[in-house]
Every structure is written in C-alpha cells, then in structure tokens.
C-alpha positions as CSV (number, residue, x, y, z in Angstrom):
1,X,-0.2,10.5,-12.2
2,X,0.6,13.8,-10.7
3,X,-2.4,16.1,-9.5
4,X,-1.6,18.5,-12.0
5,X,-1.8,16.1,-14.6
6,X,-4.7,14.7,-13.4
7,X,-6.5,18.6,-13.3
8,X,-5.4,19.5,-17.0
9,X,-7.2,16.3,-18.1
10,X,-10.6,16.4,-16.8
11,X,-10.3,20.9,-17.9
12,X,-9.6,19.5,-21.4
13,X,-12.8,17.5,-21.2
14,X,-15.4,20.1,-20.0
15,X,-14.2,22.3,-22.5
16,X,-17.2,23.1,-24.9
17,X,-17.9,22.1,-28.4
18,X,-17.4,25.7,-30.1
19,X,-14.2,26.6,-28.9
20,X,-12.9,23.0,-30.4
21,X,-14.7,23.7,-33.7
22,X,-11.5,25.9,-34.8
23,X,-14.3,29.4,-35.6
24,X,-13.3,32.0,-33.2
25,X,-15.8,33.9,-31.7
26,X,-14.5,36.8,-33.0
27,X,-15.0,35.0,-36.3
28,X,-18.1,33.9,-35.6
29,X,-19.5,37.6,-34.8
30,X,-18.0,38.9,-38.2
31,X,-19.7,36.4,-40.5
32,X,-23.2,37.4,-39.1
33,X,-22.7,40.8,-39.1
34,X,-21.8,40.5,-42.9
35,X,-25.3,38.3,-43.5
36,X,-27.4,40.8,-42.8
37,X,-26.3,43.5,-45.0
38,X,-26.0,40.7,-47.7
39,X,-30.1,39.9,-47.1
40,X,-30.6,43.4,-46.8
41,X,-28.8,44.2,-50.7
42,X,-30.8,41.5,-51.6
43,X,-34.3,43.5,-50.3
44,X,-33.4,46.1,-51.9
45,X,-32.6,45.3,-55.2
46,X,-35.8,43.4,-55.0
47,X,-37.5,46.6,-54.2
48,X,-35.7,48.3,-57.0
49,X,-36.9,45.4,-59.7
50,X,-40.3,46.0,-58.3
51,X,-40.4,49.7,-59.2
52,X,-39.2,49.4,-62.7
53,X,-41.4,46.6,-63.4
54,X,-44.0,48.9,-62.2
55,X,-42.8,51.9,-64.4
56,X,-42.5,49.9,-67.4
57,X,-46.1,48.5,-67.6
58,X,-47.6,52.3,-67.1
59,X,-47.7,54.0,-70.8
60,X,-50.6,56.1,-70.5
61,X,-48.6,59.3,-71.7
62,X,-48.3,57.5,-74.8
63,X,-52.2,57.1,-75.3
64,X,-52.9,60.2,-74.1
65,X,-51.4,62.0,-76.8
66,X,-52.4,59.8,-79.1
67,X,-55.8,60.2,-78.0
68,X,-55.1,64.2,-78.7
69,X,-53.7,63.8,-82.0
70,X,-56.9,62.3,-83.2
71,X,-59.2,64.6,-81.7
72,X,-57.1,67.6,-83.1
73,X,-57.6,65.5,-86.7
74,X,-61.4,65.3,-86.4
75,X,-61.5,68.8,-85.1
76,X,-59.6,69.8,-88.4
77,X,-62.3,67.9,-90.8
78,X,-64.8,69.3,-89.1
79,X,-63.9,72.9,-89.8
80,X,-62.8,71.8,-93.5
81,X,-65.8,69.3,-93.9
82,X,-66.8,70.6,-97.4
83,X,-63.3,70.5,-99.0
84,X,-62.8,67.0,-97.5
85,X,-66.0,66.5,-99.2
86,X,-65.2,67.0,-102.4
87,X,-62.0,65.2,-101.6
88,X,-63.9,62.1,-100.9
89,X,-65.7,62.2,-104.0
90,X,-62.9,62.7,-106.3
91,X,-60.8,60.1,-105.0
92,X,-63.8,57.3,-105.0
93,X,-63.7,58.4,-109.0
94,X,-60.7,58.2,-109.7
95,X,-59.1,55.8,-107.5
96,X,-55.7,56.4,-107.8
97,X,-53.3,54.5,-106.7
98,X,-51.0,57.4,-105.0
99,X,-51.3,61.1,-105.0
100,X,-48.9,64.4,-105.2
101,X,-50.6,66.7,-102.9
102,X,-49.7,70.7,-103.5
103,X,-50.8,73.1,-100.9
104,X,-50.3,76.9,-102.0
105,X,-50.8,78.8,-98.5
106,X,-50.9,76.4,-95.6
107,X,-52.5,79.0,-93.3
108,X,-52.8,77.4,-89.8
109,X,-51.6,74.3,-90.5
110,X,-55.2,72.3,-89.8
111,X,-56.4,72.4,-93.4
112,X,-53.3,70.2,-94.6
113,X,-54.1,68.3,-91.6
114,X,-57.6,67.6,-92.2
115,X,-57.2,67.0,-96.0
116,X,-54.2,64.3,-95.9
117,X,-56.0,62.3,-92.6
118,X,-58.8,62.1,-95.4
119,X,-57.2,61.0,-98.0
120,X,-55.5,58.3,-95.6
121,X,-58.3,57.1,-95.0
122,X,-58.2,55.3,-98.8
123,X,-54.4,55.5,-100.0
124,X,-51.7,54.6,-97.7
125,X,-49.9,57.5,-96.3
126,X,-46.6,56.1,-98.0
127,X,-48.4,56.7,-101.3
128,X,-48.8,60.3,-100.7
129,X,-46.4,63.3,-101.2
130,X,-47.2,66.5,-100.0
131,X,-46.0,69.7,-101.3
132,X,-46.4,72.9,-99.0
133,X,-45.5,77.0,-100.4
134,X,-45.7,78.9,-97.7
135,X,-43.5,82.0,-95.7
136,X,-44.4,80.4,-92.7
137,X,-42.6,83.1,-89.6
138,X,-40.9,85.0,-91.8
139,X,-44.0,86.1,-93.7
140,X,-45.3,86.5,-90.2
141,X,-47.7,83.7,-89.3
142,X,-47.4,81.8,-86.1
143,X,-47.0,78.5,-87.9
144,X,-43.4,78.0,-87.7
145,X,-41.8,75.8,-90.8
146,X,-40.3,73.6,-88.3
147,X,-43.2,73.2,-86.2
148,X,-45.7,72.3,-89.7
149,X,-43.0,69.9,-90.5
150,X,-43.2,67.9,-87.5
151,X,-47.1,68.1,-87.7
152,X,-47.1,66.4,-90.7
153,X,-44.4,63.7,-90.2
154,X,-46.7,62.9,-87.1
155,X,-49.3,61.7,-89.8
156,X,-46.8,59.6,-91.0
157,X,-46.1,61.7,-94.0
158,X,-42.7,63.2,-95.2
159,X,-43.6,66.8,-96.6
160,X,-41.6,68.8,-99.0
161,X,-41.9,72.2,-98.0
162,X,-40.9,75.6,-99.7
163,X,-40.4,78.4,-97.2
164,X,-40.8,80.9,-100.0
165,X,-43.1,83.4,-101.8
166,X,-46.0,81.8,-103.9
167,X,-44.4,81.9,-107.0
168,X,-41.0,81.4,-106.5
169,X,-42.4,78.2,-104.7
170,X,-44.3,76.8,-107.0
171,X,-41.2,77.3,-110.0
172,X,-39.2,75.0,-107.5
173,X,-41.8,72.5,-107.3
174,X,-42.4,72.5,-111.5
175,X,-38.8,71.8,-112.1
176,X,-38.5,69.2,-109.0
177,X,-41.6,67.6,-108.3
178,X,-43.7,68.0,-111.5
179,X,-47.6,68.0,-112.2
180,X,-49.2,67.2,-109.3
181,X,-53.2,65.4,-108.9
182,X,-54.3,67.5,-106.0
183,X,-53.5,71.3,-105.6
184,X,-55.2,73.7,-103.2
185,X,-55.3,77.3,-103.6
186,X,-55.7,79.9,-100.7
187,X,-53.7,82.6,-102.2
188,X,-55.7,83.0,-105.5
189,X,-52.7,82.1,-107.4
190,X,-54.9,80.5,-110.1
191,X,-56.1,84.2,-111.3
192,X,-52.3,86.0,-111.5
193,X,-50.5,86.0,-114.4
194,X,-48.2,83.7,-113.2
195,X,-50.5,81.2,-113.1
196,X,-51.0,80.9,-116.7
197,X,-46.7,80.2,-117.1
198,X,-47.4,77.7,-114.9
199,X,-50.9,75.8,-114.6
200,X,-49.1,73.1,-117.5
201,X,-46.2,72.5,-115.1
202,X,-48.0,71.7,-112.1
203,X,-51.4,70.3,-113.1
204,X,-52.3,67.7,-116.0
205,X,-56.0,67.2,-117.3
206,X,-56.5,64.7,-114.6
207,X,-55.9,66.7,-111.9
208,X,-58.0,68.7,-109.5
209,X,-57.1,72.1,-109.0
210,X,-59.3,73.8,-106.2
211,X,-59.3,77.6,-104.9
212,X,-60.7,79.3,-101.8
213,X,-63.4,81.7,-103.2
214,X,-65.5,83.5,-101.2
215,X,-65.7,80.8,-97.9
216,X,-66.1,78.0,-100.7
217,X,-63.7,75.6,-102.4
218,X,-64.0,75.9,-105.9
219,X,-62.6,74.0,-109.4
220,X,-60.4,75.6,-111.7
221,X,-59.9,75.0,-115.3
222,X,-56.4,75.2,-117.2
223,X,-57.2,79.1,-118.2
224,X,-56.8,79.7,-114.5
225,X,-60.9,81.0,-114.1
226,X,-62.3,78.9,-111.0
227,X,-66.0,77.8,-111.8
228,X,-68.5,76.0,-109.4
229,X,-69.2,72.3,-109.7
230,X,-71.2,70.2,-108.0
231,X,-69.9,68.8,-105.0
C-alpha cells in the first residue's frame, strides 16, 4: 500500500464518535438551545396554574358582603322592633301559608327590609309578594326605585313596585293584584276619602291593616279609623 493510503486509513480511525453519529454540531447546539426555553414555558405556565389556583380558593368578598347584608337586616328590625312585633304575633295566629305584602310609603327603604326578613323567618320568601306605592326620586327622596328594587331582590324577593302617587297606586294594585293580608300605612291613607273606595279592594276581614300614628303602629278597621290593640 501506498503511504498515502496507508495515512487516510489510520485518520479515518482516530476520528471521534460524534462526528460519525450523523448530528452536526451545529445541530447539536440548536436542539439545546430550543430545551431550555421549552422547560422554561413549562415553569411558567406552572407559575401561572399556581396563581389562579390561588385566586380561585380566596372568596372573602363574597362573605363580606354577605356578612353586611345581615347586619344591615338586624339593624333594620332593631329600629322597627315593635311592628315586627306585632308581625310575629299575627303570623304565629294565623299561619298562613303565603302572604301579599302592601307597603303604602316605603320611606327609607329599611322598614320593608326589616318586616319581609321577619316574615322569612316563617314563610319562604317564594311565598311572599310584596307590593310597594311610593314616588321614590321623583317625589324627592333619596331612595331611588331602582336602587329599592335591587334591595329587595337581594332578600330573594321579586317586588311589584308602583312609582306613583298613593292613590293612583293603590287603584293599580286593586285591579292587578287584589286584597292583600298585610298592608302598612305611613301616609295615613286609611283616614282620606279615598280610602273608603278602596279598603274592600285591597283588604278582606282577614287581613291586617296597620298605620303609623303618632311613633306607633296601629290596626285599622274597614271604616278606615285606626284603633289600638294589644300587641
């Protein structure tokens, strides 16, 4: 054999292991460049699970409002303890079954509160329907309608309000609603003349009809006179 032939022989031996492989080095550098931003994707979506597995097990806003819903409740039936009184002690006579609840004047909004939480506490509040006659803003409170409306859907009630004048109010109720088993007065609507057109329409012999006079809550009779009764 020639020398030349005998040189390329023994070069082709010493050659080493990775360049007879067939990866490139060139090759070789891209695939671990591209590893490491793979493992680093994988890190950070990781990270990311993490954090919304943290965010989702955290619902204290959700108590604390609930928490403030039911202090505002037992604030409101502490400033109307007496009617929610005599609220009690109707219902554990009569025990009805469900209830159509008129409010005439809803004034701040924490009487209807206080009253329906109280009667909730024996009939389901699907079994109640409440009935509110009130101007609301444009008679110039600041209880909005739309604001009283959410307040009581947050009780789990669906009210049927009448953004009107008392009387006009409580016509629209007669000829939609009917006779009703609870009805509060605040607006001395019991002693008008309207009232005796319509005291039949919206309250049976069964019902209890009470009016704000003078800081108490008093019965009224079907002439429309409100008389004191033992709470």
């Amino acid at each position: 054999m020639s020398l030349l032939k005998i040189w390329n022989y023994f070069r082709k031996t010493d050659e080493p292991e990775s360049a007879s492989s067939g990866v490139k080095p060139a090759e070789a550098a891209v695939v671990t460049s591209n590893a490491a931003p793979t493992a680093k994707r994988r890190v950070d979506a990781q990270a990311i699970g993490d954090r919304t597995d943290v965010a989702v097990s955290q619902p204290p806003p959700a108590k604390s409002k609930t928490k403030a819903v039911t202090k505002s409740i037992r604030a409101a039936q502490s400033r109307h303890s007496v009617l929610c009184k005599k609220l009690r002690k109707w219902v554990k006579a009569e025990t009805p079954a469900s209830l159509r609840v008129l409010e005439i004047g809803v004034g701040d909004g924490q009487r209807a509160e206080a009253v329906l939480s109280t009667l909730m506490q024996t009939i389901p509040a699907e079994s109640i329907i409440y009935c509110g006659v009130d101007t609301f803003e444009m008679g110039g409170s600041d209880l909005t309608l739309k604001d009283f409306h959410r307040q009581i859907r947050g009780l789990g009630i669906q009210p049927r309000l009448f953004p009107m004048p008392t009387t006009l109010g409580l016509t629209r109720v007669a000829h939609s609603l009917g006779q009703c088993d609870v009805i509060l007065d605040s607006q001395e609507f019991h002693a008008s003349e309207d009232a005796k057109k319509l005291t039949a329409k919206l309250a049976s012999d069964a019902s209890l009809w009470l009016a704000d006079v003078g800081n108490d809550w008093v019965e009224v009779n079907g002439g429309g006179d409100a008389s004191k009764r033992a709470a």
